[in-house]
DRENDREN-82963 format. One record per residue: residue number from 1; residue in one letter; z, y, x of N, C-alpha, C in turn. Coordinates in Angstrom, 1 decimal. Each point is the difference from the previous one (the first is absolute). Example, Ala and Ser with C-alpha at 12.3 -4.5 7.8 and 13.67 -1.06 7.14 Angstrom:
BEGIN
+-----+--------+--------+--------+--------+--------+--------+--------+--------+--------+--------+
: num : residu :    nc3 :    nc2 :    nc1 :   cac3 :   cac2 :   cac1 :    cc3 :    cc2 :    cc1 :
+-----+--------+--------+--------+--------+--------+--------+--------+--------+--------+--------+
:   1 :      A :    7.8 :   -5.7 :   13.2 :    0.0 :    1.2 :   -0.9 :    0.0 :    1.2 :    0.9 :
:   2 :      S :   -0.7 :    1.1 :   -0.4 :    0.0 :    1.1 :    0.9 :    0.8 :    1.1 :   -0.8 :
+-----+--------+--------+--------+--------+--------+--------+--------+--------+--------+--------+
END
This chain:
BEGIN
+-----+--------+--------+--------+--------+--------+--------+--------+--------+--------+--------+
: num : residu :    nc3 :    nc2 :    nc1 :   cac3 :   cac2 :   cac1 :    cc3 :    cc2 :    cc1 :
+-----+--------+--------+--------+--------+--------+--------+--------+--------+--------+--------+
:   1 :      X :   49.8 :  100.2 :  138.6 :    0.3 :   -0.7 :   -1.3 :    0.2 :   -1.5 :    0.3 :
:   2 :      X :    0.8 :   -0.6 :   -1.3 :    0.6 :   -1.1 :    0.8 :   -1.3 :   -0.9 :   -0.7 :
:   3 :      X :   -0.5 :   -1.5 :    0.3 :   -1.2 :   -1.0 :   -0.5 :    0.9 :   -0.7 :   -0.8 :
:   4 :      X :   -0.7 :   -0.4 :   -0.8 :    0.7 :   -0.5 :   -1.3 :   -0.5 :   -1.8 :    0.4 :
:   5 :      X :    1.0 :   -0.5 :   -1.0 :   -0.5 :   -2.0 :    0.0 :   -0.8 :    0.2 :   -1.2 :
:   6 :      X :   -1.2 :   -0.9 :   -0.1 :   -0.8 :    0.3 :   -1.5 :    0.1 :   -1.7 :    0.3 :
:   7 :      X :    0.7 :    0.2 :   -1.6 :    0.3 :   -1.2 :   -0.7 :   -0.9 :   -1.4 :   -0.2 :
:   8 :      X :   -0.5 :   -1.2 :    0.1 :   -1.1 :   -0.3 :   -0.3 :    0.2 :   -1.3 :   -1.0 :
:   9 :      X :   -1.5 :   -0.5 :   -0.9 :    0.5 :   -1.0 :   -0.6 :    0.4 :   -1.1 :    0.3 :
:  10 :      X :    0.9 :   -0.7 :   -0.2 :    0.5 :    0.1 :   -2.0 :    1.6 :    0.8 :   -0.1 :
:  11 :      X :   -0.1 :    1.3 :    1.2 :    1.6 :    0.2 :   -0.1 :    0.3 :    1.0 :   -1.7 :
:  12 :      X :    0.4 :   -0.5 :   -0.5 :    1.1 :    0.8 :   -1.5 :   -0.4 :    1.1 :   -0.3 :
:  13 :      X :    0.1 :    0.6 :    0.9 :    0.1 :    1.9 :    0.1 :   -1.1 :    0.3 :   -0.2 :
:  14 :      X :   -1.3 :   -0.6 :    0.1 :   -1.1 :    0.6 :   -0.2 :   -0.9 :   -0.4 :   -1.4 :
:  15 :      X :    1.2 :   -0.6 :   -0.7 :    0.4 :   -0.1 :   -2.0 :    0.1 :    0.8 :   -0.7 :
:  16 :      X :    1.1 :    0.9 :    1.1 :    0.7 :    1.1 :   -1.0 :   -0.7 :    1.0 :    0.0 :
:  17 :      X :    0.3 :    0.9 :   -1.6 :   -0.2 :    1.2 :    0.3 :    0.4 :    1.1 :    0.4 :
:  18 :      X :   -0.6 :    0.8 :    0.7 :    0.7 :    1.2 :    0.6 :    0.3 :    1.5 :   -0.5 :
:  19 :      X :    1.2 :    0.6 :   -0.4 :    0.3 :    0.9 :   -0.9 :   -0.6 :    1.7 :    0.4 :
:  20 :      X :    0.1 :    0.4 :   -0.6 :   -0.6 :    1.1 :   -0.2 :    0.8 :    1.1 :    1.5 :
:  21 :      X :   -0.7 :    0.5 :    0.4 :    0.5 :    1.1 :    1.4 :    1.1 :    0.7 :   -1.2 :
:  22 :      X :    1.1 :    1.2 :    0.6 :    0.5 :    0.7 :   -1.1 :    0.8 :    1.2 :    1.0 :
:  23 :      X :    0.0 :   -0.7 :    1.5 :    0.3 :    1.4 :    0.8 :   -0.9 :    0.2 :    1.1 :
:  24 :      X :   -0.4 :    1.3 :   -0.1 :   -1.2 :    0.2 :    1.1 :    0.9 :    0.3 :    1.6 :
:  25 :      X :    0.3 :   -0.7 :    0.8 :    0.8 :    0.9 :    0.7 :   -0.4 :   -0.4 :    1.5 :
:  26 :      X :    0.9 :    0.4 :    0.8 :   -0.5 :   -0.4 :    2.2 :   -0.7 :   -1.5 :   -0.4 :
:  27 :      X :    1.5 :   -0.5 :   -0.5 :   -0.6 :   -1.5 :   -0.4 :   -1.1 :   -1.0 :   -0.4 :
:  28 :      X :   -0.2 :    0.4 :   -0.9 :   -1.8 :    0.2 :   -0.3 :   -0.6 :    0.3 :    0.8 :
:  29 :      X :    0.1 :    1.0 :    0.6 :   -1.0 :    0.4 :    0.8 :   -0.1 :   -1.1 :    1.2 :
:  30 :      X :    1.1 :   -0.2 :    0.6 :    0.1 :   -1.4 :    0.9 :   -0.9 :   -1.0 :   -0.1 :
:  31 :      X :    0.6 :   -0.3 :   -1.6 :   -0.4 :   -1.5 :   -0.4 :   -1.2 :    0.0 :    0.1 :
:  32 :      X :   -0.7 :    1.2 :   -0.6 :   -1.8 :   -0.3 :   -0.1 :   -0.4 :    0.0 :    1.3 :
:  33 :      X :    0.4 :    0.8 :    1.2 :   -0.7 :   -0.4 :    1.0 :    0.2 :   -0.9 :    1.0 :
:  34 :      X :    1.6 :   -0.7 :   -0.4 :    0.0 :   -1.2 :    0.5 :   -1.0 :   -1.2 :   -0.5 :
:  35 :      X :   -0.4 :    0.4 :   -0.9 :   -0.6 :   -0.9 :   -1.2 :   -1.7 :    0.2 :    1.1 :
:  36 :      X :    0.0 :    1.0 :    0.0 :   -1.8 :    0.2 :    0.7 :    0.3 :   -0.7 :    1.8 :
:  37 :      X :    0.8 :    0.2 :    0.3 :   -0.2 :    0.0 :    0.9 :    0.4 :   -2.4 :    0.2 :
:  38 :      X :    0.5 :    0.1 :   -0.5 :   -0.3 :   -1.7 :   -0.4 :   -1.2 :   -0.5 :   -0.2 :
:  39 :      X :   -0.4 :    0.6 :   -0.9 :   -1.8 :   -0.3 :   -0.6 :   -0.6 :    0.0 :    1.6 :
:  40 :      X :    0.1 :    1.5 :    0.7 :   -1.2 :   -0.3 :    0.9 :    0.0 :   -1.2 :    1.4 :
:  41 :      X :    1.6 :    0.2 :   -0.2 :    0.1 :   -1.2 :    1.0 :   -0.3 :   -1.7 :   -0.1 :
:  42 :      X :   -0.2 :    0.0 :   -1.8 :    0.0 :   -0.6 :    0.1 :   -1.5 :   -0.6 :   -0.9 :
:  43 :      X :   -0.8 :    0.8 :    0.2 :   -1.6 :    0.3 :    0.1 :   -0.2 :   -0.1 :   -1.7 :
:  44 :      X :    0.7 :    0.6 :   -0.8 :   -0.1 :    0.2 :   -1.3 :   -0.2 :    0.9 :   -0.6 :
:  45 :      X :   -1.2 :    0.5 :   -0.9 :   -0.3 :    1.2 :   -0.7 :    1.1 :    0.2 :   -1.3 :
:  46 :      X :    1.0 :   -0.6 :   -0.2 :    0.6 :    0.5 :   -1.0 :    1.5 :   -1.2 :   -0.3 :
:  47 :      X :    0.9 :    0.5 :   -0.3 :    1.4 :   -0.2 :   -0.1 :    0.8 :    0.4 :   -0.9 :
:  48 :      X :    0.4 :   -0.8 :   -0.7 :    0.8 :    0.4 :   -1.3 :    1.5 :   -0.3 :    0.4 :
:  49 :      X :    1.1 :    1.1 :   -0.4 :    1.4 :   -0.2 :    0.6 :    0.4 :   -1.4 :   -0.4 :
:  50 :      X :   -0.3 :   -0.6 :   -0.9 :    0.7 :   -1.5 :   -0.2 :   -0.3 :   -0.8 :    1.0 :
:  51 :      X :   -1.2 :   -0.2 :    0.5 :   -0.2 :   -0.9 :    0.9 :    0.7 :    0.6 :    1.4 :
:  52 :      X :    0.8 :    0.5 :    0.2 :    1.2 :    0.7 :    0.9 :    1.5 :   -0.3 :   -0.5 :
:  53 :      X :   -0.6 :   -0.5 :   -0.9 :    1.4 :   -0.2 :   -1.1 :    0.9 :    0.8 :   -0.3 :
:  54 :      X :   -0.5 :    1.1 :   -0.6 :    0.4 :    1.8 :   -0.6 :   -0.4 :   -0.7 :   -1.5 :
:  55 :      X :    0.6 :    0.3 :   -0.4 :   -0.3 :   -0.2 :   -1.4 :   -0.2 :    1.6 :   -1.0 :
:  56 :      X :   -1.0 :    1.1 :    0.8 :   -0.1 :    0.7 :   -0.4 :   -1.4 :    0.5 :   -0.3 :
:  57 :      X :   -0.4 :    0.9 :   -0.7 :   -1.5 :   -0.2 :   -0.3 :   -0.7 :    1.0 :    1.1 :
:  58 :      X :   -0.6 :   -0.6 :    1.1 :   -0.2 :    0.6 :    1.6 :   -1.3 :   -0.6 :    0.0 :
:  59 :      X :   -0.6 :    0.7 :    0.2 :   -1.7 :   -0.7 :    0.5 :   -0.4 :    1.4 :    0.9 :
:  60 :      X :   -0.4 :   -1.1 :    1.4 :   -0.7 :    0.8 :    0.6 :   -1.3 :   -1.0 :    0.4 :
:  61 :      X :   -1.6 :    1.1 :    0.3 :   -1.0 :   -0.4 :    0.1 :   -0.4 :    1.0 :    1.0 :
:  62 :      X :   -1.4 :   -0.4 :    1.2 :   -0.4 :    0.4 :    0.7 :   -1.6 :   -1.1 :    0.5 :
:  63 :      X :   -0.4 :    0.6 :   -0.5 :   -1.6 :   -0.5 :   -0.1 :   -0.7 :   -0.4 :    1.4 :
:  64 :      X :    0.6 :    1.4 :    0.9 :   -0.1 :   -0.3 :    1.3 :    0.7 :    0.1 :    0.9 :
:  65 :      X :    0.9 :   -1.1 :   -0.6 :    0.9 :   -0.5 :    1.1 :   -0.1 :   -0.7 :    1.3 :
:  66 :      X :   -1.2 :   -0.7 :   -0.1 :   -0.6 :   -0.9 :    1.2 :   -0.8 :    1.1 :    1.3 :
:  67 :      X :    0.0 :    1.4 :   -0.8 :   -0.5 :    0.8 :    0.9 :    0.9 :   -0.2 :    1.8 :
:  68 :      X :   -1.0 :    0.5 :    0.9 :    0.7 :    0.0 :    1.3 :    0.8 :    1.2 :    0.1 :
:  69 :      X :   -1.0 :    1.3 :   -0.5 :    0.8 :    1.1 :    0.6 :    0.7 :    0.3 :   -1.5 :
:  70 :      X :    1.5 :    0.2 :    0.4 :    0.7 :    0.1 :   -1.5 :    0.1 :    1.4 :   -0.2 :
:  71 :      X :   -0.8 :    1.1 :    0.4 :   -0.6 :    1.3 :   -0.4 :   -1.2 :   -0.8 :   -1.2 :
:  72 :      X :   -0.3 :   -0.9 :   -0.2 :   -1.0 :   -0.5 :   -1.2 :    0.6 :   -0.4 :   -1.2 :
:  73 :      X :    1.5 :   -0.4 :    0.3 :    0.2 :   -0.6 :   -1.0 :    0.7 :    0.8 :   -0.9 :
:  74 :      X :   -0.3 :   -0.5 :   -1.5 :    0.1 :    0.4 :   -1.5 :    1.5 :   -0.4 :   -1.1 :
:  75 :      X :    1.1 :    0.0 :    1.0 :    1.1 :    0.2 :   -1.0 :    0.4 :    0.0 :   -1.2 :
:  76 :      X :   -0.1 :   -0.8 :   -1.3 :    0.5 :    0.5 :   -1.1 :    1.5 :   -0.6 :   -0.4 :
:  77 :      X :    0.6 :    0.7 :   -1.0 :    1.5 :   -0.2 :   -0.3 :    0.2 :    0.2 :   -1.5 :
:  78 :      X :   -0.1 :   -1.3 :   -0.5 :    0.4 :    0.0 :   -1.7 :    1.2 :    0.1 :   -0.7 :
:  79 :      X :    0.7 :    0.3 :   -0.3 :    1.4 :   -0.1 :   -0.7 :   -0.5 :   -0.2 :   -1.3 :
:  80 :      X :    0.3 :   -1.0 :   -0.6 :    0.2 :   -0.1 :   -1.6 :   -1.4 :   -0.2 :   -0.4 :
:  81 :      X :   -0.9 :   -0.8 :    0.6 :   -1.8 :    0.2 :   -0.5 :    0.0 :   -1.0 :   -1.4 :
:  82 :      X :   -1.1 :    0.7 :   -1.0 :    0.3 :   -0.1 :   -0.8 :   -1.9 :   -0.4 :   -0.6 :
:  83 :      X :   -0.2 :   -0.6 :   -0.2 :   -1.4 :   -0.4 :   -0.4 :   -0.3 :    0.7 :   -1.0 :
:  84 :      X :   -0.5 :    1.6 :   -0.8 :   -0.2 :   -0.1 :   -0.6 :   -1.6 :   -0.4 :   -1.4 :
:  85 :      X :   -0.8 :    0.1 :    0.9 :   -1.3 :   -0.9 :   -0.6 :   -0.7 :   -0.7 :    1.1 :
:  86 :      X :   -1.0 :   -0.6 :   -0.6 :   -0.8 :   -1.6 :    1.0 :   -1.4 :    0.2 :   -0.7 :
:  87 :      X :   -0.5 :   -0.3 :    1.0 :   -1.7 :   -0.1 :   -0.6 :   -0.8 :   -0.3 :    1.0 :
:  88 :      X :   -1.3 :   -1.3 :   -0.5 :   -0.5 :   -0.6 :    0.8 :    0.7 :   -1.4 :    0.3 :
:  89 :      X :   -0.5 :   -0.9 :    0.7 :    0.0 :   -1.4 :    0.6 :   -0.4 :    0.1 :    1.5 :
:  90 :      X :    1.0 :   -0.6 :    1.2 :   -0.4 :   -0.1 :    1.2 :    0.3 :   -1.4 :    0.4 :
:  91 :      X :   -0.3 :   -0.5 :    0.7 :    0.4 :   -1.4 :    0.7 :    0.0 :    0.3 :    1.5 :
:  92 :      X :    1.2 :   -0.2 :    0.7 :   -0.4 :    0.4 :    1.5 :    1.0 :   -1.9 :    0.3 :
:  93 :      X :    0.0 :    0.3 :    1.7 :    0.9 :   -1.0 :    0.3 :    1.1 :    0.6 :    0.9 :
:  94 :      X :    1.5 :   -0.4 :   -0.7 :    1.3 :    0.6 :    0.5 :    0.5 :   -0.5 :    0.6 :
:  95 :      X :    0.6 :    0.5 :    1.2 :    1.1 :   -0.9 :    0.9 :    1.0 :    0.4 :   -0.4 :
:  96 :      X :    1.2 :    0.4 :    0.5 :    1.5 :    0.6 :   -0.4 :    0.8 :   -0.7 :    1.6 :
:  97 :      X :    1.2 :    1.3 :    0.2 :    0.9 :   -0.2 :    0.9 :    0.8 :   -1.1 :   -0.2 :
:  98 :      X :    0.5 :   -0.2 :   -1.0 :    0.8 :   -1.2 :   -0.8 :   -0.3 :   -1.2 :   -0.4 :
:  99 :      X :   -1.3 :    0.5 :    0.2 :   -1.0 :   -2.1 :   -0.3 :   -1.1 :    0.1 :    1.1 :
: 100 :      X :    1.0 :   -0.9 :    0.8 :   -0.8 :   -0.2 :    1.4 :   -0.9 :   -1.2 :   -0.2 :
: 101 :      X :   -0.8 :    0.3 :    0.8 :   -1.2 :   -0.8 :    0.3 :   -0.9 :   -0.4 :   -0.6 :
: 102 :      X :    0.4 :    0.8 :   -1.7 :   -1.0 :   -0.6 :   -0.9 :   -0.8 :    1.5 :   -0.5 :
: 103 :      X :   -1.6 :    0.2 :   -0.3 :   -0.5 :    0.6 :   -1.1 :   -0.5 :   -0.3 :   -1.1 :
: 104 :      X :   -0.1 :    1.1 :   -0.3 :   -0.8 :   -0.7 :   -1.6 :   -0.6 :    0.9 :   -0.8 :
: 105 :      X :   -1.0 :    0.0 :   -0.5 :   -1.0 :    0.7 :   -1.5 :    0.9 :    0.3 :   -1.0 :
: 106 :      X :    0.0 :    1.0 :    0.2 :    1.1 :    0.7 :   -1.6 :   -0.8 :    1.3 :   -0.7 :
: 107 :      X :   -0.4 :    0.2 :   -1.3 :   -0.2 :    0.7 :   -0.3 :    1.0 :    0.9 :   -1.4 :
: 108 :      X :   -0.5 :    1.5 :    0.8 :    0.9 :    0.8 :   -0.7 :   -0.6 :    1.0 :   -0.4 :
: 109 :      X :    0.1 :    1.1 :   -0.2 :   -0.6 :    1.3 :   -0.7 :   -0.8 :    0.8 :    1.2 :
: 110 :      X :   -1.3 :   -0.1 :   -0.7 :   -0.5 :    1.1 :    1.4 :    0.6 :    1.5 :    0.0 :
: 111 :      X :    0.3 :    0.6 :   -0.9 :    1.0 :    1.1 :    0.1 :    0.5 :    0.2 :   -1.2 :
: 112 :      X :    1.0 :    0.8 :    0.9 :    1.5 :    0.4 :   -0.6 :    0.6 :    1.2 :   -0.1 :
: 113 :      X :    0.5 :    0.4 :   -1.1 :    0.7 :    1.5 :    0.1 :    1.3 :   -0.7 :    0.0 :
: 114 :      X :    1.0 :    1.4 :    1.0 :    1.0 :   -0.4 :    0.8 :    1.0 :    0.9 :   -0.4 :
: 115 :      X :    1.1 :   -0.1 :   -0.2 :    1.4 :    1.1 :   -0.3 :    0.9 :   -0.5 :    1.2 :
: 116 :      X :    0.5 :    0.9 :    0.6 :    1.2 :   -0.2 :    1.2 :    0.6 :    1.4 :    0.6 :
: 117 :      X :    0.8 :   -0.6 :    0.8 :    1.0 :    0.9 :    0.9 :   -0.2 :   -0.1 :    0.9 :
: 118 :      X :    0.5 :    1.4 :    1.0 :   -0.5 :    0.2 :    1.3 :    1.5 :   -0.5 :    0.5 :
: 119 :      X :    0.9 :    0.2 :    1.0 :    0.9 :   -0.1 :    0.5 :    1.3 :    1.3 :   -0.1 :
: 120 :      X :   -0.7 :    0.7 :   -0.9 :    0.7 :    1.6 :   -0.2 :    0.4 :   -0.1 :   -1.6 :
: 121 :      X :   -0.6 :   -1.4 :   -0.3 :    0.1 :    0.7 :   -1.8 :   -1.2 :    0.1 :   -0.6 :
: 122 :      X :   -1.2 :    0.5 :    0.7 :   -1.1 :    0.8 :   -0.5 :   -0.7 :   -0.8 :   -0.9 :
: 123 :      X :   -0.2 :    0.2 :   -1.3 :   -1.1 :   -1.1 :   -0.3 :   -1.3 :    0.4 :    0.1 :
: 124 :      X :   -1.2 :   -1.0 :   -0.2 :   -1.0 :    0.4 :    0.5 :   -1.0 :   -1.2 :   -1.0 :
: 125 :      X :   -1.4 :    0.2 :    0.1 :   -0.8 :   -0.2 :   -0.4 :   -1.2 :   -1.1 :    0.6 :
: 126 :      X :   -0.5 :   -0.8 :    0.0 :   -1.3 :   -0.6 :    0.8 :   -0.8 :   -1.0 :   -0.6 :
: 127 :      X :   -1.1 :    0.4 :    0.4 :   -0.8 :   -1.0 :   -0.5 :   -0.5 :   -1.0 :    1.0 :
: 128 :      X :    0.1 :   -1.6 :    0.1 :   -0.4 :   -0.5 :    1.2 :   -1.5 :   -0.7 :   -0.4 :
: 129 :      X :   -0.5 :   -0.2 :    1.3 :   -0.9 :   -1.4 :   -0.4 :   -0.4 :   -0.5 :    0.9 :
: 130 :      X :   -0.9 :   -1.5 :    0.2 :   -0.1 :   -0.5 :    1.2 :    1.2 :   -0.6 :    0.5 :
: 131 :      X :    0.0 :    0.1 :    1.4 :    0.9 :   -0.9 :    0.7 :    2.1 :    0.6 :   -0.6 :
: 132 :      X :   -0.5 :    1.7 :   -0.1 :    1.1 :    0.7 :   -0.1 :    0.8 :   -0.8 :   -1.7 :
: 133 :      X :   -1.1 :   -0.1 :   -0.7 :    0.3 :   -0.4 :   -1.4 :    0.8 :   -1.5 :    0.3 :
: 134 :      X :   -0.6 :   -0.9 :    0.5 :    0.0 :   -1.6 :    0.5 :    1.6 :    0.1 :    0.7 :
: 135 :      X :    0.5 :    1.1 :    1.0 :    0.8 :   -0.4 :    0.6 :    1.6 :    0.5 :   -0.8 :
: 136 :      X :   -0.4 :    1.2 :   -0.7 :    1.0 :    0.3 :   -1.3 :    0.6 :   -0.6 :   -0.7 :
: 137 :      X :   -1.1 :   -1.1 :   -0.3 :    0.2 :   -0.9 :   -1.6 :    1.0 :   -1.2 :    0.5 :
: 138 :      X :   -0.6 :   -0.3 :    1.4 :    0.5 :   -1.4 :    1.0 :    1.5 :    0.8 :    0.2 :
: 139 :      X :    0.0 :    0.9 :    0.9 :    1.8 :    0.7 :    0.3 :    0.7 :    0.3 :   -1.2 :
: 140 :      X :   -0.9 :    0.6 :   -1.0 :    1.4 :    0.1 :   -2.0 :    0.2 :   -1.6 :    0.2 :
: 141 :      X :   -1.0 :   -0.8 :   -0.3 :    0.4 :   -1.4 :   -0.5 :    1.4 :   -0.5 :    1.0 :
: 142 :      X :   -0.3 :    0.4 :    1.1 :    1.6 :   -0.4 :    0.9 :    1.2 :    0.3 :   -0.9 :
: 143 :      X :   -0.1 :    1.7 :   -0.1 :    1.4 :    0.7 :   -0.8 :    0.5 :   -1.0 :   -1.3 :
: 144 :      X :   -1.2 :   -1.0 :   -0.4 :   -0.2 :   -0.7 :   -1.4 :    0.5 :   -1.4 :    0.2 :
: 145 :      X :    0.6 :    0.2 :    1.2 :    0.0 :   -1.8 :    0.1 :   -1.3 :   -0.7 :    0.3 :
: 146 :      X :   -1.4 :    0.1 :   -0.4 :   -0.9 :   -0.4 :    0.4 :   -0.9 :   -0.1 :    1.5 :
: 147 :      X :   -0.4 :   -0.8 :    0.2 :   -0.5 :   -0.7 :    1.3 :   -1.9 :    0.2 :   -0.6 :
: 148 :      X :   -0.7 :    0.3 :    1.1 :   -1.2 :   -0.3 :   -0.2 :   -0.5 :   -1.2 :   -0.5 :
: 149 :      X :    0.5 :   -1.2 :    0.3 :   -0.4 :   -1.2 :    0.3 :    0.3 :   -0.6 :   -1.9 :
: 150 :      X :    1.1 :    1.3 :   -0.6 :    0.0 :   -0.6 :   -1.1 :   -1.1 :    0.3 :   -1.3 :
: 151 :      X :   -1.0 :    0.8 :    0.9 :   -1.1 :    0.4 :   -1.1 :   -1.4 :   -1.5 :    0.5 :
: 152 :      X :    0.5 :   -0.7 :    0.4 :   -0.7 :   -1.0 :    0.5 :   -0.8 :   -1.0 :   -1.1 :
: 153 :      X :   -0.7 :   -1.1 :    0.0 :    0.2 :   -0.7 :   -1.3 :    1.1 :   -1.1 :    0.6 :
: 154 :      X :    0.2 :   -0.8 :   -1.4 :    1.4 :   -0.7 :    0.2 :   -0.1 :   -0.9 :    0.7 :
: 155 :      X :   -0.8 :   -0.7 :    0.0 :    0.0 :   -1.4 :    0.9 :    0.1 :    1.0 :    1.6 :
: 156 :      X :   -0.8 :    0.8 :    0.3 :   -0.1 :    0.3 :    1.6 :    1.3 :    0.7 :    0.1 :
: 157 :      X :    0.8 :    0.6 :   -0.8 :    1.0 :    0.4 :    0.0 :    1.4 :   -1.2 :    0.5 :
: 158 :      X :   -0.2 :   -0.7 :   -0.8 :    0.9 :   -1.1 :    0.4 :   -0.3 :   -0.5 :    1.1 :
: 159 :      X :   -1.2 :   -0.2 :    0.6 :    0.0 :   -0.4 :    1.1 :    0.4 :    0.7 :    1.3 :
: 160 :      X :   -0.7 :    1.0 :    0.0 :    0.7 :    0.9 :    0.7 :    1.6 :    0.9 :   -0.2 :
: 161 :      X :    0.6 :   -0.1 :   -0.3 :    1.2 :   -0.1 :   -0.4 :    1.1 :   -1.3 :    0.7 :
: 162 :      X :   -0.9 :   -1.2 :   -0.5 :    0.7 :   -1.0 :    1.0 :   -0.1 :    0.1 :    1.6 :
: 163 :      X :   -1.4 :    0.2 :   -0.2 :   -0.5 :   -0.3 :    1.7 :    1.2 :    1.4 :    0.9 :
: 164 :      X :    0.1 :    1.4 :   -0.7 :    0.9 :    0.9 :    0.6 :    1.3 :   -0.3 :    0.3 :
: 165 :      X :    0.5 :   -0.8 :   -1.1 :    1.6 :   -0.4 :   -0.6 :    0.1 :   -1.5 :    1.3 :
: 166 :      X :   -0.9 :   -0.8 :    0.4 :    0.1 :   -0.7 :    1.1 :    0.0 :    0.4 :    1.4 :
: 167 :      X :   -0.6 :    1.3 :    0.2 :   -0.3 :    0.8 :    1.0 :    1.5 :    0.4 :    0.4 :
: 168 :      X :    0.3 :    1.1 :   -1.5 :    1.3 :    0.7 :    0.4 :    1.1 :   -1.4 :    0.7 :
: 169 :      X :   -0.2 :   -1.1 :   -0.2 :    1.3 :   -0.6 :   -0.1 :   -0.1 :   -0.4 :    1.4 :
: 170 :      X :   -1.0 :   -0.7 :    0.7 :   -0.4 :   -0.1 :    0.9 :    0.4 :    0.9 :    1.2 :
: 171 :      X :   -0.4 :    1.5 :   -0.3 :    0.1 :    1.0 :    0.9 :    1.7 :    0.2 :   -0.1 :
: 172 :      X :    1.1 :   -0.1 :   -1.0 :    1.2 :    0.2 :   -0.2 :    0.7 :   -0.4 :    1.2 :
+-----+--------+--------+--------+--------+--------+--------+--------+--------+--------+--------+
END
């Protein structure tokens, strides 16, 4: 599978929103595991197609990605994920593929019931929580245009937003 470029801030694409899957086909099938196989190389538990710059609704997650033997590791493939309830308060601290070098305290729902698609069409059902819940909420918000960093408060937000926006330009 071919490795994808993941986009980072402050590039455009990771604004937009990404439209709804609508053909299950080889294609798809490709995309998501080009999509996994980016993540692990590039030591990330989770990847949303926009930050690939797909503007389609693609999330893949793998909890144990960082595993050695990849007989350990846990594969998942979202098409179309769909939040349907939230309950609870968590606070963890997030990094993201797309916002280098910075983390931060974000809190989101300690779990979540989940609606999605497999890569066939299939819909399916889940309830997440813990880290699996934390990493769902962070990969939908990508499909959303949303960035971790924007659940921030505002002042730290601004700041870090400059300090990236000086980075990117630097590294250009």
């Amino acid at each position: 599978m071919a490795i994808l470029n993941i986009h980072t801030f402050p590039d455009p694409i990771l604004r937009q929103k990404a439209v709804p899957v609508t053909e299950f086909d080889q294609n798809l099938d490709e995309t998501a595991q080009s999509m996994l196989e980016t993540m692990y190389v590039s030591s990330g538990i989770g990847l949303a197609a926009v930050q690939a710059g797909i503007l389609k609704q693609i999330v893949v997650i793998d909890l144990k990605s960082g595993e050695e033997d990849i007989n350990n590791r846990e594969p998942h493939v979202f098409i179309n994920p769909k939040i349907l309830s939230k309950s609870g308060t968590s606070v963890s601290e997030e990094g993201c593929l797309s916002v280098i070098d910075f983390r931060g305290d974000v809190e989101r729902a300690e779990k979540i019931s989940l609606e999605y698609q497999d890569v066939k069409g299939n819909y399916h059902e889940m309830e997440a929580d813990d880290m699996m819940s934390i990493c769902l909420q962070h990969e939908i918000d990508h499909l959303n245009g949303i960035l971790f960093i924007d659940h921030l408060p505002v002042l730290k937000q601004k700041m870090v937003k400059k300090k990236l926006t000086k980075l990117a330009m630097v590294n250009a």
